[in-house]
N, C-alpha and C positions, 0 to 999 in steps of 0.2 A: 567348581562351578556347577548350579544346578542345571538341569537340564527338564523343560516340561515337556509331558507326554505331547506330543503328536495332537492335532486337532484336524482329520480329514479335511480338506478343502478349506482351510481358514486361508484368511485374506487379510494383510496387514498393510494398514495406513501408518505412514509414521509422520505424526507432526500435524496438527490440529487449528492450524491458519487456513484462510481462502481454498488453496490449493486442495489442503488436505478433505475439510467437508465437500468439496464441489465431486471430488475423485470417491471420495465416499457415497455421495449422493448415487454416484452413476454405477458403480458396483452395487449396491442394493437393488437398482433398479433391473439391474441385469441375473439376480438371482444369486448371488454372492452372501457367502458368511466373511464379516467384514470386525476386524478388531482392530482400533484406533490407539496406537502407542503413542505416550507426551509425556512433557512432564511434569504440565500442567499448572505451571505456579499459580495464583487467583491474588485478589487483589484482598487489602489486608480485612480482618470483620468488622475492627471497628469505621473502617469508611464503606466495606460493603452495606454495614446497617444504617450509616449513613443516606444511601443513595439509596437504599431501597424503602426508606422512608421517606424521602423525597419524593420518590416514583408513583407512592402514593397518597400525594395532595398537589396543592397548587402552590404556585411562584407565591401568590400573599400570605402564605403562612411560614413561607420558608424562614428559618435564621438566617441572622449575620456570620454565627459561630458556625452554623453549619456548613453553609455555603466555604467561607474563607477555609477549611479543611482541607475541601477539596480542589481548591486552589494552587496553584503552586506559585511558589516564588521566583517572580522573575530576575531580582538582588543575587538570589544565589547562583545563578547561572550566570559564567563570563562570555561563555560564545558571543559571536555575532550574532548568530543563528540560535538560541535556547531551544533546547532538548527536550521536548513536547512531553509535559506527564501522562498520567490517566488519573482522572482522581485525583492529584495531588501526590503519588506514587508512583515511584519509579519500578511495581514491578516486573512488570514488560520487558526491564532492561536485565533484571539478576540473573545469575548463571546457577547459582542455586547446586552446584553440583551438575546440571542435568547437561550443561557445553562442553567448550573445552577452552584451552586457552589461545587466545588471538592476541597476535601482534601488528600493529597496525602502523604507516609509517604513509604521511600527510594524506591521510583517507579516513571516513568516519563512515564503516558500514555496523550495521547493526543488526544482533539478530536475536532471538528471543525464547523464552522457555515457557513464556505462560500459554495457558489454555485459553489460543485466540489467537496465537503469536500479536505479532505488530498493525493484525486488525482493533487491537485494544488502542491505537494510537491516531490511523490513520485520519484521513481529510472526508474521506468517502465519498470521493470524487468517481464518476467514474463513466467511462466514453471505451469505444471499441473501437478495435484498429480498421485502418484501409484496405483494398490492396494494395496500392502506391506503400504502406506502410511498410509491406511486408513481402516487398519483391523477394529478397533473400531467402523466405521458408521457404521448406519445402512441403507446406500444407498454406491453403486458399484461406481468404474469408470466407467463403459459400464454404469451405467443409468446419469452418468455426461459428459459422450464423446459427446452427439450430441447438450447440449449446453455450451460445449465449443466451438464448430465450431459458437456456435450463437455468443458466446462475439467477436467472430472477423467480429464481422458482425457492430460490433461496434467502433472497433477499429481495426489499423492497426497493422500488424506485421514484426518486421525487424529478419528476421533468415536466417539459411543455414542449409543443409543438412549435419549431421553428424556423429559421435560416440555417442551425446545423441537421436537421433529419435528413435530407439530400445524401450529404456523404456521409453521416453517425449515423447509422439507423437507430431506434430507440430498445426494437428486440424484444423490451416486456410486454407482454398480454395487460398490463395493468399499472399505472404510474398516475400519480398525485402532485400535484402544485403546491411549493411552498414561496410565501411570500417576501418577494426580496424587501431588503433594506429602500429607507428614504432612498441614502445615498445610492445603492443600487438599482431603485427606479428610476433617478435621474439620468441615471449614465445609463441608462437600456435606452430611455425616451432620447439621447443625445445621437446614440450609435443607430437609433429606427430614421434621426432627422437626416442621417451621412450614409447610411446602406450604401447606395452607389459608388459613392466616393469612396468607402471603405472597400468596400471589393476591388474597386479598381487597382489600389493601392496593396490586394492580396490580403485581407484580413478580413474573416468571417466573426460572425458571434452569435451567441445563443443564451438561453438563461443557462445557469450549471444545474449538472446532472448529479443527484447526489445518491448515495444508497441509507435511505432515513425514513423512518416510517413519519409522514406528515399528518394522516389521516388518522382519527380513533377507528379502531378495528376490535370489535368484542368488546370487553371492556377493556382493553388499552388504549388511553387516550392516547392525541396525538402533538404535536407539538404544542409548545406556548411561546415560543419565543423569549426565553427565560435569558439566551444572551452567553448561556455557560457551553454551549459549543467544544469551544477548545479545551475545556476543564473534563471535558465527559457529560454527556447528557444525564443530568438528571433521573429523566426518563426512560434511560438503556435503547433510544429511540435509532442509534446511529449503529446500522449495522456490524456486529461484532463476529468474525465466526463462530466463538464460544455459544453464540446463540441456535446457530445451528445442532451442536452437537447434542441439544438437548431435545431438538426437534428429531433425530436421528436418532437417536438412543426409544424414540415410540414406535422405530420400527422395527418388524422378526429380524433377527440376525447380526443386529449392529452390538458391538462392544465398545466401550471406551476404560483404556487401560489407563490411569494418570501414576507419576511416579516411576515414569520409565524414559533410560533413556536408551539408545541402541548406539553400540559403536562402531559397529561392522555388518557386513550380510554378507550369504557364503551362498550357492547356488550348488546343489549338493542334485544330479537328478532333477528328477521331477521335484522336489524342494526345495524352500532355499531354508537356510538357518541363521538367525538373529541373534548377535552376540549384543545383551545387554546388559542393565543392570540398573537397581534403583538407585535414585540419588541420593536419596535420605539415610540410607545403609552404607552403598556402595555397595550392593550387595550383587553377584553377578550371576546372571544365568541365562540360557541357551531358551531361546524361541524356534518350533520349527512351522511353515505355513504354507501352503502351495504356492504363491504370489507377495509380492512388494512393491506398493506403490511408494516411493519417498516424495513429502511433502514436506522437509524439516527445516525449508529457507535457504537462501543464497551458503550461506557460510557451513550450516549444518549438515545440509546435499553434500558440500564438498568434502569435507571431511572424516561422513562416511563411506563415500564412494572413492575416494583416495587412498584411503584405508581399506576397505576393501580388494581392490585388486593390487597393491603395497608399491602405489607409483607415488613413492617418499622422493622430494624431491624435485617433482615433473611441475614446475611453472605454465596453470594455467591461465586465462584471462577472464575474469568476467567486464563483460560491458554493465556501462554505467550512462543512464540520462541525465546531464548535468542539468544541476539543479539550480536558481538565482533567485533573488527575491531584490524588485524594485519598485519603489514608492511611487506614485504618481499623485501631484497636486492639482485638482481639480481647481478650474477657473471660478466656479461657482460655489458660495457657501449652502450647505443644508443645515440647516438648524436643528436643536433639538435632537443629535444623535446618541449623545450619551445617558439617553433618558426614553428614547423607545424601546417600546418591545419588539426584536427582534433577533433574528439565527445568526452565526457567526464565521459560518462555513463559505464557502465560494457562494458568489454570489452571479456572477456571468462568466464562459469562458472565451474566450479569444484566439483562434486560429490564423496563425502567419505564417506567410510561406517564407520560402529560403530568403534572409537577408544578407546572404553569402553568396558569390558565384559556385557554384557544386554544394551548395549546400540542402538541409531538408526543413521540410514547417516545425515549426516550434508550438508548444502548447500554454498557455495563459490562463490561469484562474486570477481572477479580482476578487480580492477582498474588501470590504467595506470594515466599518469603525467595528473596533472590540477593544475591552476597556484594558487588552495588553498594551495599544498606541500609548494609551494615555499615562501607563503604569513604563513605557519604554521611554518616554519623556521624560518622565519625574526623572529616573535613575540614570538619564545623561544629563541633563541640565539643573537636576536639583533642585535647587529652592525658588532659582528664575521662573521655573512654571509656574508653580502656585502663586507666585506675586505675581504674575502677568497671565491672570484668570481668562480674558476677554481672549489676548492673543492665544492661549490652548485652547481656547474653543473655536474660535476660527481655524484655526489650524485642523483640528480633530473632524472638522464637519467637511472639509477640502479634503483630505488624508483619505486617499487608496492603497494599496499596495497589491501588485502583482508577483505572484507566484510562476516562475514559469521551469519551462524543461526542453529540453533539444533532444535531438532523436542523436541516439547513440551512435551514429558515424560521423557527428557533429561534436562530440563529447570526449573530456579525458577515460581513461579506461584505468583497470586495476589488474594486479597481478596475484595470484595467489598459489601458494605453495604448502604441501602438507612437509613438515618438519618432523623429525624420528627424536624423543626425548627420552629419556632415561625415569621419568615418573609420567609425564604423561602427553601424548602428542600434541605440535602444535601449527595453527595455521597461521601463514606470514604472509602479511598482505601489504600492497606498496604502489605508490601512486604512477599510472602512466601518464603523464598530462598532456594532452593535445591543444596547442595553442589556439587553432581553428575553435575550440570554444569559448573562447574570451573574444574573438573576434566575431565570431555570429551574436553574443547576446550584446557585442559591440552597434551590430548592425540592427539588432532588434530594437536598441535605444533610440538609433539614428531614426528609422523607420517612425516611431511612434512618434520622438520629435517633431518630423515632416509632416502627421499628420493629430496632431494636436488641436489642429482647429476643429476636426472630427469629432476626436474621443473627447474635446471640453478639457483636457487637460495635459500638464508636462512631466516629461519624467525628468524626476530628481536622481540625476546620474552619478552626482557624487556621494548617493548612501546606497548606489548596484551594492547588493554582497553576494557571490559565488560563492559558493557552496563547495566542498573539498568533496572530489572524488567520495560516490556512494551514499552524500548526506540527505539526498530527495530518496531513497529507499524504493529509486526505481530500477533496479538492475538485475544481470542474471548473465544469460548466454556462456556458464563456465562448460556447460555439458553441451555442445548448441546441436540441433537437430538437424542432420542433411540426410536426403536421397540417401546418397551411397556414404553412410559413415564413415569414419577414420579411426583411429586412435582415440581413445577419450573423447569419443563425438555419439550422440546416439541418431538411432532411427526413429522413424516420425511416430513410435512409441512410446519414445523414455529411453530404450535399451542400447548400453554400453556395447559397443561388438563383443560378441563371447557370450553375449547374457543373453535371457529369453525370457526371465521370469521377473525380474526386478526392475521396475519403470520411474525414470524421474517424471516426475508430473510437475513442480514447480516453475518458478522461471527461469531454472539455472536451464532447461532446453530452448530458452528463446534463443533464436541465432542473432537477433540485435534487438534494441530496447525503442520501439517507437517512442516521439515526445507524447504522446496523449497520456491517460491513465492505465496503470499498469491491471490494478485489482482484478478489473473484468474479465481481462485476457486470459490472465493466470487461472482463472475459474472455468473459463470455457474449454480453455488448451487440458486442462486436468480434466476436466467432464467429457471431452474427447477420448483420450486416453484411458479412463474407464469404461466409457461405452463401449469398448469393443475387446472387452474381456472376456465374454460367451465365446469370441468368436479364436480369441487367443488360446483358452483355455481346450478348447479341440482340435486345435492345431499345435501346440507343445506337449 
């Protein structure tokens, strides 16, 4: 195994999603030499050259051929639920060498090797917790508010002012309006006619919050409304953290290593040492750094940190925000959806409180038409569609569907365990299921029933799909952070008791998974966690 020289004060990031830039942002800022390990996969050149000739001209010049590339097929996917591309590509998803192997038994958690991890996929949704949220931490909102103003220092924000800024704050110095859909104007002007009614009834709303640049800025234009959303923006306009690291890479100090993956970390002294190795080779050798921050995801956190202290064996938990997606048919037709110009992402979101006795609020993104409905029609009903033209449009211009999430002590949970293999370790993961979550988005149904004559429309209860443990990709809490740590629990650092210099920054420290958006949290909770490494590093 090789082994590199020593680099005085170096400072290693491992893993190059949310987490990982936000914790590198705040270690730069704090006068850090900062070197970022990944393993970086990218998306393939002939779609990269794709999209970046897109990116620059307009929707009327675009191809057929082009456009359909980066498309994915909905045919091929059996799930309920289809397995969101990037591009048309499933890089995001290969292991490439750079993971390890996972066993998974009725759960679909997912984690990632490219540069950007699972921000190459996400909705870019994204809202900040309570305190109601987060009675369990053992750190405040006020000590999470001032970086959260940092993660927008990172990324953009598309919001308005509304009924959610009261308890959301919005946190950016700077945020742009993008314009909703028909169908989404009608049902904001529907929920502005019920406000009363609707709160009464414990349901707030707001336009959605997304992380998109809307505005031209320099010469980067800004949206067009092109409709490709869920394909990947055209325009690279939907914040990716891979977009960070480029932004990071203009400043003194920052490194980005790709083609690395790390299996272990040792805490040696005042050092720690990084047991890694490329993937492309398998080639292995010894990293040593003052400091470790890990940012390498739910599944990747664990398996190096598992591995590390050699607790083979020890059944942890990560919490999980159950995830559902249910349709709602609006009373009103809007015409002409499948032929405006517009975005594809959430379009308003919807706060409901507990529709459980002991239970907690649920989080709600609407979605309006995107031409998957219409492509999810063909491929259940076939040929009936297209001979019954009038009825899919009527259908298609009624046709919402809600996205929602429950707050993890509402939720089934997972189990995970690091397994000792004889070629190469493995993590075993297996569903906890809590019944109480088929029962709260039981209630969440009832609730919207009851007020249907509010929201202008009903939900279509018999196409609910629950989502299997992990498959909303909102989870974490396997390392959870308390006061006075435990066993395999860190402090309101990152660190494992025993450790001083190695910090989880992701959200495997969350000690529960609120239902709102996870992205932002994980960005501020990491940009915490790095800010106060001046203060670390004269103190260890």
């Amino acid at each position: 195994m090789v082994e590199s020289t020593p680099r005085k004060g170096m400072v290693y990031v491992i893993g190059s999603g949310p987490a990982g830039v936000s914790v590198a942002h705040a270690l730069l800022k704090q006068g850090a030499e900062v070197t970022m390990l990944d393993v970086g996969l990218e998306l393939e050149p002939e779609r990269s050259s794709v999209v970046d000739s897109l990116s620059r001209s307009t929707p009327d010049v675009w191809s057929g051929a082009e456009l359909s590339l980066l498309k994915w097929n909905l045919t091929d996917d059996a799930r309920a639920v289809p397995r969101k591309l990037s591009y048309g590509s499933d890089f995001p998803y290969r292991d490439a060498g750079g993971g390890m192997p996972v066993r998974q038994s009725g759960v679909e958690v997912l984690s990632s090797c490219a540069r950007g991890g699972l921000s190459n996929l996400w909705g870019s949704a994204v809202l900040p917790y309570r305190a109601e949220d987060i009675v369990d931490w053992p750190i405040s909102v006020d000590e999470l508010a001032p970086h959260y103003h940092a993660a927008f220092e990172l990324m953009p924000l598309v919001a308005q002012r509304d009924d959610l800024e009261q308890e959301w704050p919005l946190y950016a110095s700077h945020y742009a309006p993008l314009k909703p859909s028909l169908q989404g104007r009608s049902l904001l002007r529907d929920l502005d006619a019920f406000r009363d009614s609707l709160s009464k009834e414990g349901i707030r709303y707001g336009h959605a919050r997304l992380a998109i640049q809307a505005e031209t800025i320099g010469d980067r234009g800004g949206c067009v409304y092109c409709g490709m959303c869920l394909y990947g923006c055209p325009r690279k306009l939907i914040y990716n953290s891979a977009q960070s690291i480029e932004m990071l890479r203009a400043r003194p100090g920052f490194h980005y290593a790709g083609d690395v993956a790390v299996d272990r970390v040792i805490e040696e002294g005042t050092e720690v040492r990084l047991l890694c190795r490329h993937p492309s080779s398998q080639l292995r050798f010894i990293l040593r750094g003052e400091r470790v921050y890990l940012a390498a995801g739910i599944l990747g956190t664990a398996k190096i940190m598992l591995a590390s202290v050699a607790a083979y064996g020890r059944q942890l938990t990560i919490r999980d925000s159950q995830y559902f997606v249910l349709p709602l048919l609006r009373l009103k037709h809007t015409k002409g959806v499948a032929h405006e110009p517009l975005h594809t992402l959430a379009q308003v979101f919807l706060e409901i409180s507990a529709c459980i006795p002991g239970g907690n609020p649920a989080h709600l993104q609407v979605y309006t038409y995107n031409d998957l409905y219409q492509r999810a029609l063909e491929k259940r009903l076939g040929p009936l569609v297209r001979i019954a033209g009038r009825l899919s449009d009527s259908l298609l211009g009624r046709l919402v569907v809600l996205q929602g999430y429950l707050h993890s002590k509402d939720s089934s949970a997972i189990s995970v365990r690091l397994e000792r293999r004889a070629a190469v370790d493995e993590l075993v993961l297996d569903a906890m299921i809590n019944p109480q979550a088929r029962a709260h988005v039981g209630g969440i149904t009832r609730k919207l029933f009851k007020c249907s004559r509010y929201l202008r429309a009903i939900p279509l209860s018999p196409l609910l799909q629950m989502g299997k443990p992990g498959q909303g990709s909102h989870l974490g809490g396997t390392f959870p952070m308390r006061r006075i740590p435990g066993e395999l629990e860190t402090d309101i650092l990152g660190r494992l008791v025993g450790m001083q210099r190695v910090h989880i920054v992701d959200a495997s420290v969350f000690p529960s998974i609120p239902a709102t958006t996870i992205t932002l949290s994980v960005m501020a909770n990491a940009h915490r966690i790095g800010s106060l490494y001046a203060r670390e590093s004269h103190t260890t």
